[in-house]
C-alpha positions in Angstrom: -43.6 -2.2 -18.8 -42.9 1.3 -17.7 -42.6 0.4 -13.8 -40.2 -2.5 -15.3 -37.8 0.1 -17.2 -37.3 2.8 -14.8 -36.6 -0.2 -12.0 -34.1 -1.6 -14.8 -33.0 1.9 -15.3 -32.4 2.6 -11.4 -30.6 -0.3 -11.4 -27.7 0.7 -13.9 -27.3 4.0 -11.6 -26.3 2.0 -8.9 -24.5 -0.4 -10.5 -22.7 2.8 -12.4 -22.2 4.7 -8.9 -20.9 1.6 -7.3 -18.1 0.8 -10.1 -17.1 4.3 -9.6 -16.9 4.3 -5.8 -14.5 1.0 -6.4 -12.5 2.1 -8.9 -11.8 5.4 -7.1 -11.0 3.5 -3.7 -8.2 1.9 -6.0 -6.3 4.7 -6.6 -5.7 6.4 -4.0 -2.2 7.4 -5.1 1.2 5.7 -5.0 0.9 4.4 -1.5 -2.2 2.3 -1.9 0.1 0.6 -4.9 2.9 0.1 -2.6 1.0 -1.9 -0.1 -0.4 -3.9 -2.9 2.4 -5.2 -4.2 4.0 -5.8 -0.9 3.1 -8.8 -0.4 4.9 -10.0 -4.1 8.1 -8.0 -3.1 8.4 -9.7 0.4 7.8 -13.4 -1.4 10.4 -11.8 -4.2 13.1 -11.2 -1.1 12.6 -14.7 1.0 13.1 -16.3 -2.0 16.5 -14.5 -2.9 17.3 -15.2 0.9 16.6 -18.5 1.5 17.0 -20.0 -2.1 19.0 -18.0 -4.6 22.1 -16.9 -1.7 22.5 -19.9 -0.2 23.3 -21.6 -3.8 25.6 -19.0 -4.7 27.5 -19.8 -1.7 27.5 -23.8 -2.5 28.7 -23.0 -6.2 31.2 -20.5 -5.2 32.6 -23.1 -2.0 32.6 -25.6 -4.6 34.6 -23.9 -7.0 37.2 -23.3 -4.3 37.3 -26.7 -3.3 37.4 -27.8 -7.0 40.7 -25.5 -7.4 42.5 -27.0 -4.3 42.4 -30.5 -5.2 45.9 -32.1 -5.9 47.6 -35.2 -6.9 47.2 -37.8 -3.6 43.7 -36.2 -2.4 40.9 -38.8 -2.1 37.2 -37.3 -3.7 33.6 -39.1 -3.9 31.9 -38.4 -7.6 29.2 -37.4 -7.6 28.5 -41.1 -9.3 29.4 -42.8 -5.8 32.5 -43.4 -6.8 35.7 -43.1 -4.1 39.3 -42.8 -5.8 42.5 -41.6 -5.3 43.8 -38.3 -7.8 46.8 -39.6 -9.8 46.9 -37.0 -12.4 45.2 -33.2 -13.1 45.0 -31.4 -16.4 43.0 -28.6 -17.9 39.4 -30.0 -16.9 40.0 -33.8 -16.0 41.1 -35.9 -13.4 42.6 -38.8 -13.3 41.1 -40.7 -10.0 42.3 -44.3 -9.2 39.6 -46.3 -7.9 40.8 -49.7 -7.3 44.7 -51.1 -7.9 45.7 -50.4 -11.4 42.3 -49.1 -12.3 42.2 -45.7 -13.4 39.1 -43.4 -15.0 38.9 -39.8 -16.5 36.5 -37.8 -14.7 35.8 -34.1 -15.6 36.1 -31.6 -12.6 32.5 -30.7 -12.3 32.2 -34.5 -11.2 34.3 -34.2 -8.3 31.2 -34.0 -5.6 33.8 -33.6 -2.0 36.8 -34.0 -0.8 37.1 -37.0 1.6 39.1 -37.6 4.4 41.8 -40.5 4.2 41.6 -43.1 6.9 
């Protein structure tokens, strides 16, 4: 019983020492935490590159193309639909899509601008 204690008892020293030794190996100061979360700010900054900048510049290009539509121009909704502007006001279009067939659309539906053939 004795032999089993001090072996359980040498045991916790080690164990003790050891979790020391780690922890101290940790913080070695404000570089070690720099390169530890390096890896989370480089993932942070290719996803502002190749996610968050390229969909800022679709919104603003589509915005601008949004603001330079005018009476004549043929769009595509982005329902599929082709047609002809006839009329503009504050946040609708008026698109013709067939011969005497006209439809309110608002300007967020506008998808592109096509070309007339």
């Amino acid at each position: 019983m004795k032999i089993l204690s001090s072996l359980s008892g040498l045991f916790n020293i080690f164990t003790v020492k050891n979790a020391y030794a780690a922890s101290g190996a940790a913080s070695g100061g404000w570089e070690a935490n720099l390169i530890n979360f390096a890896p989370l700010i480089a993932i942070v900054i290719i996803f502002y590159l190749l996610v968050i900048l390229p969909q800022q510049k679709r919104t603003k290009d589509h915005k601008k193309m949004i603001e330079s539509l005018k009476v004549g121009d043929e769009v595509l909704t982005n329902g599929g639909i082709f047609g002809i502007i006839t009329g503009i006001a504050d946040q609708v279009f008026t698109v013709e899509i067939a011969r005497d067939v006209k439809i309110k659309i608002t300007k967020s539906a506008i998808a592109t601008k096509t070309i007339k053939q």
